[in-house]
C-alpha positions as CSV (number, residue, x, y, z in Angstrom):
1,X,0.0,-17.4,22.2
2,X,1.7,-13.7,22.3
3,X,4.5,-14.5,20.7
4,X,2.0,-16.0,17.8
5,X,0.5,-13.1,18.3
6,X,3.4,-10.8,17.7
7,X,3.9,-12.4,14.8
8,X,0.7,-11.7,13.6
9,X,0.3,-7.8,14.5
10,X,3.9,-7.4,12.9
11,X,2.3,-8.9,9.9
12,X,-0.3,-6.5,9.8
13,X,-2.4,-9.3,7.8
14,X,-5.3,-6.9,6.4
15,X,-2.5,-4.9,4.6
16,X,-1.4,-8.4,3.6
17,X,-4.7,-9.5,2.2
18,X,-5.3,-6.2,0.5
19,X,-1.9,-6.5,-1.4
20,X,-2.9,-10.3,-2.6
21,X,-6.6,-9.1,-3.4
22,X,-4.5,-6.1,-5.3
23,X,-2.7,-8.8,-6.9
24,X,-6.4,-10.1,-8.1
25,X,-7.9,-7.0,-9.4
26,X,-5.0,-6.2,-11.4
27,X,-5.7,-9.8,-13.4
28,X,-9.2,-8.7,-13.5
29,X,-8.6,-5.6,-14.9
30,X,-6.3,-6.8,-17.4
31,X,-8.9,-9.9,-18.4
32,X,-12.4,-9.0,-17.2
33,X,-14.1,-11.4,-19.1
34,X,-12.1,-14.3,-17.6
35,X,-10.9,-15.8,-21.0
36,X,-8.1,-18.6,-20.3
37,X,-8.1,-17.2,-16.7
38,X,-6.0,-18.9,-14.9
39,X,-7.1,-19.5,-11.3
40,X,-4.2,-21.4,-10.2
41,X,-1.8,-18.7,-11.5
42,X,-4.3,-15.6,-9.7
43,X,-3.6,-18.3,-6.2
44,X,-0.1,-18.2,-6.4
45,X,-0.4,-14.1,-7.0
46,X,-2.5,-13.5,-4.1
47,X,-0.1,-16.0,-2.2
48,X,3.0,-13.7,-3.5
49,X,1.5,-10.6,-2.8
50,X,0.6,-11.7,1.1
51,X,3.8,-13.0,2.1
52,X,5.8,-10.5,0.5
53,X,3.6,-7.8,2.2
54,X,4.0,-9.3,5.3
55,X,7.8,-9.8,4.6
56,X,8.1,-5.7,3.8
57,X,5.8,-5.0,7.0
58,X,8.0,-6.9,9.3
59,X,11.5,-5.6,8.5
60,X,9.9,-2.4,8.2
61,X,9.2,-2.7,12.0
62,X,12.4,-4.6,12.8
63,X,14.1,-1.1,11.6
64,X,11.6,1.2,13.1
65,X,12.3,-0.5,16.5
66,X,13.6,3.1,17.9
67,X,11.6,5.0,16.6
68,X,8.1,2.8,17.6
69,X,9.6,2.6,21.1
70,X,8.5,6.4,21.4
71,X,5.4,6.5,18.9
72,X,4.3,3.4,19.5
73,X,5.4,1.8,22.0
74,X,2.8,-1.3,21.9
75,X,4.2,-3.0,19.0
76,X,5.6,-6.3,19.0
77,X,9.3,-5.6,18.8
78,X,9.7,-2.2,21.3
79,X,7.5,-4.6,23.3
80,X,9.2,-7.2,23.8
81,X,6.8,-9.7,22.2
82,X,8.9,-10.5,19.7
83,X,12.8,-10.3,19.3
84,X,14.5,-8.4,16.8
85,X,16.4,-11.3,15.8
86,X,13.1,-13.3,15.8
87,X,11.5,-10.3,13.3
88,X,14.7,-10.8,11.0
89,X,14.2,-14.6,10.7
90,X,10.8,-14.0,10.0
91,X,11.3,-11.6,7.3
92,X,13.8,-14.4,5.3
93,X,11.0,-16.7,5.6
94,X,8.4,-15.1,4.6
95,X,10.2,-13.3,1.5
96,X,11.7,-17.0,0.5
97,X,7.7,-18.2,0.3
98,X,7.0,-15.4,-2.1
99,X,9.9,-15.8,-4.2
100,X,9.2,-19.4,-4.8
101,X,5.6,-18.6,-5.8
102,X,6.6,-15.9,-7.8
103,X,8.8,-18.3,-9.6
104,X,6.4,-20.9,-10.4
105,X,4.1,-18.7,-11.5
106,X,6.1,-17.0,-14.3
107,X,10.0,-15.9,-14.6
108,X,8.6,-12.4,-15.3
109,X,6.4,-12.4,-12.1
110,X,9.7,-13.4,-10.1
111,X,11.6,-10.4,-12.0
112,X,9.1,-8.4,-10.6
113,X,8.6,-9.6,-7.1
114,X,12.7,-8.9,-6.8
115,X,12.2,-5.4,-7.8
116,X,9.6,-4.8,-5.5
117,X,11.5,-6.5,-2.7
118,X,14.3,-4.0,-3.5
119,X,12.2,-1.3,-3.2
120,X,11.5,-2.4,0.3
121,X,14.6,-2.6,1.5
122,X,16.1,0.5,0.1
123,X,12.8,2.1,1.6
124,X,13.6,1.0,4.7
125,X,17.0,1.4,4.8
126,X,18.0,4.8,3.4
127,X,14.4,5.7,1.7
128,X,12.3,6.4,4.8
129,X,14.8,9.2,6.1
130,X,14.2,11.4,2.8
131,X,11.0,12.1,3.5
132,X,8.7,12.3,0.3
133,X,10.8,10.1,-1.8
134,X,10.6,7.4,0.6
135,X,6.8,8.5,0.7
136,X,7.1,7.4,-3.5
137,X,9.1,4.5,-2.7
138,X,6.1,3.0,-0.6
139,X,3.8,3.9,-3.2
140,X,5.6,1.5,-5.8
141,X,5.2,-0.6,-3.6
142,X,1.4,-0.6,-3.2
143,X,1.1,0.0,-6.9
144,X,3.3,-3.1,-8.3
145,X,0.4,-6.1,-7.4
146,X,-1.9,-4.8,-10.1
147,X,0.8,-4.2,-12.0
148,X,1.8,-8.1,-11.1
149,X,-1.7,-9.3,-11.3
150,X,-2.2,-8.0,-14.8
151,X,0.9,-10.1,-16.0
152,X,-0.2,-12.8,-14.2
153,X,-3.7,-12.7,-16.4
154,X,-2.2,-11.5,-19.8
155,X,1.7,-11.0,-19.2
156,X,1.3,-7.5,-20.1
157,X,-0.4,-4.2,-18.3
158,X,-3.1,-3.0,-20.4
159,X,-4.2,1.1,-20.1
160,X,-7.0,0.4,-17.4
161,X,-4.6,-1.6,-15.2
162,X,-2.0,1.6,-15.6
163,X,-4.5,4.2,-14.9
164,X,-5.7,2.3,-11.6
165,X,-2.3,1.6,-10.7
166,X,-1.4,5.5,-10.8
167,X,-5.0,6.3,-8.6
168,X,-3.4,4.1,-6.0
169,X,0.0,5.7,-6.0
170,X,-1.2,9.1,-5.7
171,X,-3.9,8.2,-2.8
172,X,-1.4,6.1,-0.7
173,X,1.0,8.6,-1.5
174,X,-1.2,11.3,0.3
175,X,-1.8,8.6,3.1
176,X,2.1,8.0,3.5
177,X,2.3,11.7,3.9
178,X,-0.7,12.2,6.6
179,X,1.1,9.3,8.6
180,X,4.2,12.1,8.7
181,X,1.9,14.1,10.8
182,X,1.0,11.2,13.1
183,X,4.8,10.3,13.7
184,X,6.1,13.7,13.9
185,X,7.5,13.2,17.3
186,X,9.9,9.7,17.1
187,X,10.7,10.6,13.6
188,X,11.8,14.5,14.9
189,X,13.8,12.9,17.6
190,X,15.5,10.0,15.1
191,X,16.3,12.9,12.3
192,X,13.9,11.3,9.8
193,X,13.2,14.2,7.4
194,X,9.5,14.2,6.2
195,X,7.3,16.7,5.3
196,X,6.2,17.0,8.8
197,X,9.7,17.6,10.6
198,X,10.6,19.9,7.4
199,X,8.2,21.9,7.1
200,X,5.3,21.5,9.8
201,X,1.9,19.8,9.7
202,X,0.1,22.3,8.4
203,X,2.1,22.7,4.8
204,X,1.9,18.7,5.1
205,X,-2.0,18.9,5.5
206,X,-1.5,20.9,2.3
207,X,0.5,18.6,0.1
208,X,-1.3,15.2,1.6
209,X,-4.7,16.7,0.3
210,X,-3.4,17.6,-3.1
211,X,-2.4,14.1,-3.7
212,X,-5.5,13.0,-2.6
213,X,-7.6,15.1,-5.0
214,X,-5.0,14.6,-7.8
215,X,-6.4,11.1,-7.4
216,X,-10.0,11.9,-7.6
217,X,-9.4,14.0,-10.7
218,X,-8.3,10.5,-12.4
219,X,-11.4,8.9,-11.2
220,X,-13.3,10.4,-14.5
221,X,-10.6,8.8,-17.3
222,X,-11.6,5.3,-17.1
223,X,-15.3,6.1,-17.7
224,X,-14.9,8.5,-19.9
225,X,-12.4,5.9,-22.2
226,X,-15.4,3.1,-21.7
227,X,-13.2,1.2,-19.6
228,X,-15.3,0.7,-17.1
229,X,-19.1,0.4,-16.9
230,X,-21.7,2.4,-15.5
231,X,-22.0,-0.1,-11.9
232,X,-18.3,1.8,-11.5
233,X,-19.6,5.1,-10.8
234,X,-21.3,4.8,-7.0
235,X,-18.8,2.6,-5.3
236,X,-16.1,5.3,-7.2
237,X,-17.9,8.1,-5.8
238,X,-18.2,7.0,-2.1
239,X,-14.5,7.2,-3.0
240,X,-14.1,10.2,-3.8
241,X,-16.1,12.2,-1.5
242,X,-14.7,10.5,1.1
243,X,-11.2,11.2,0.0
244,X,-12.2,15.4,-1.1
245,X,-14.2,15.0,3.0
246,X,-10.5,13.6,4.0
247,X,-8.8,16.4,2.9
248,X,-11.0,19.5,3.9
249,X,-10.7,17.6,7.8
250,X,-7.2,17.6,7.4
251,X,-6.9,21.1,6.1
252,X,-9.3,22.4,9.1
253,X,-7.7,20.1,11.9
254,X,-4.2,18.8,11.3
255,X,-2.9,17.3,14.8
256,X,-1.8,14.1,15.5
257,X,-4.9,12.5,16.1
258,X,-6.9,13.6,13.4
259,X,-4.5,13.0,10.9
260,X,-4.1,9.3,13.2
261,X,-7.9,9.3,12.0
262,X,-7.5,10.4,8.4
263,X,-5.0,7.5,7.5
264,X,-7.1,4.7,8.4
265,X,-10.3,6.3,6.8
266,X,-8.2,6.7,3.8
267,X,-7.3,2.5,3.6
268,X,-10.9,2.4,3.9
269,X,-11.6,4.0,1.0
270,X,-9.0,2.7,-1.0
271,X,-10.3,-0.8,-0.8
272,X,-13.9,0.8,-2.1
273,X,-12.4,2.2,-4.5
274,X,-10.8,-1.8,-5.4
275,X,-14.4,-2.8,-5.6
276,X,-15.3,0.1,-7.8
277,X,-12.9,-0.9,-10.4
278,X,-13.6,-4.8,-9.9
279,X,-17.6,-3.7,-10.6
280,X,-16.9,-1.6,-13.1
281,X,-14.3,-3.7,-15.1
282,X,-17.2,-6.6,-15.1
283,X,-19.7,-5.2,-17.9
């Protein structure tokens, strides 16, 4: 049962779910009113989207190994739960499950699923030690599903699914840069240059929050185009205060454990703000 378990944790299977319901609201966005919807095609999305994030989460931890042995010490690998060899096998498997589903899905939705699977690996191979552009890289990566939704729906991305699709970028790209501050220590020690190590946490704070708020300053468009309806508005909101509240903690306390805190409020309020555009979209 810990070795299942291992598995599991190095999965990280609510970041999986939340890429495969990504996968979903980017078809709903791109067809809210469910004509010719294709359920079966939205499955084999959500199924894409899962194994694929579970397949980017794993290697990232299989190359992280040093580095989590001093930040985190509990995780499977650095713990012995699971192998690194193990963790490699793993990340084949699950990558060859999306592929397929990909494929059957759409050539186009394979096409896609291979460049966000290249953006994984160069991420985690020569990305992460770059600092913000590695920070971007993992942003793609969180942007593509509702980029790969929509084609699923409508093979195409239509102006609502583009404008959500740059809100999450520029929030997880403010998250990616808080967790900087929370891994200051192992990345210091294994010369990874971010933000943090660069320049300190408090000019970090400083950048992570302007992302933030550059993605509450989007929140107005889609309303304000008729994208959306009015039901988008409160779960938005909770959304953005929570995200401008995010950034004024950060500013005022910026140590490891607040900004620890920060990052998983942030995921939070990212999948609110999913449900504010599912709401909205369904007028």
């Amino acid at each position: 049962m810990g070795k299942v378990s291992g598995f599991v944790r190095l999965m990280r299977p609510i970041n999986c779910a939340m890429m495969g319901f990504a996968v979903f609201v980017g078809a709903v966005l791109a067809n809210p009113q469910f004509s010719n919807f294709n359920w079966l095609n939205i499955l084999y999305g959500f199924v894409t989207g899962f194994t694929l994030t579970a397949a980017s989460m794993t290697i990232n931890d299989y190359y992280d190994r040093a580095i989590d042995a001093i930040n985190e010490p509990s995780r499977p690998i650095p713990s012995g739960s699971v192998s690194a060899r193990a963790a490699l096998t793993f990340v084949f498997v699950l990558s060859a499950i999306g592929f397929v589903f990909a494929y059957i899905t759409s050539v186009l939705c394979l096409v896609v699923a291979v460049i966000s699977w290249v953006v994984v690996v160069t991420y985690v191979t020569v990305g992460k030690r770059s600092g913000l552009p590695g920070n971007f890289l993992v942003s793609i990566c969180v942007a593509i599903p509702f980029i790969y939704g929509s084609i699923t729906a409508v093979n195409q991305v239509p102006l609502s699914v583009l404008l959500f699709t740059l809100m999450a970028f520029l929030s997880n790209t403010g998250r990616e840069i808080t967790k900087g501050i929370v891994d200051i220590k192992g990345d210091k020690a294994e010369g990874i240059k971010t933000l943090a190590v660069r320049y300190g946490e408090k000019n970090t704070a400083v950048v992570a929050s302007l992302f933030y708020v550059s993605a509450v300053s989007l929140t107005p468009v889609p309303w304000i185009l008729s994208l959306v309806s009015f039901w988008f508005i409160p779960l938005v909101l909770v959304t953005d205060i929570g995200l401008v509240a995010s950034s004024a903690l950060l500013l005022r306390d910026y140590s490891r454990e607040s900004a620890r805190k920060i990052k998983k409020l942030v995921l939070l309020l990212f999948v609110v703000g999913l449900l504010a555009y599912v709401v909205g979209v369904l007028k």
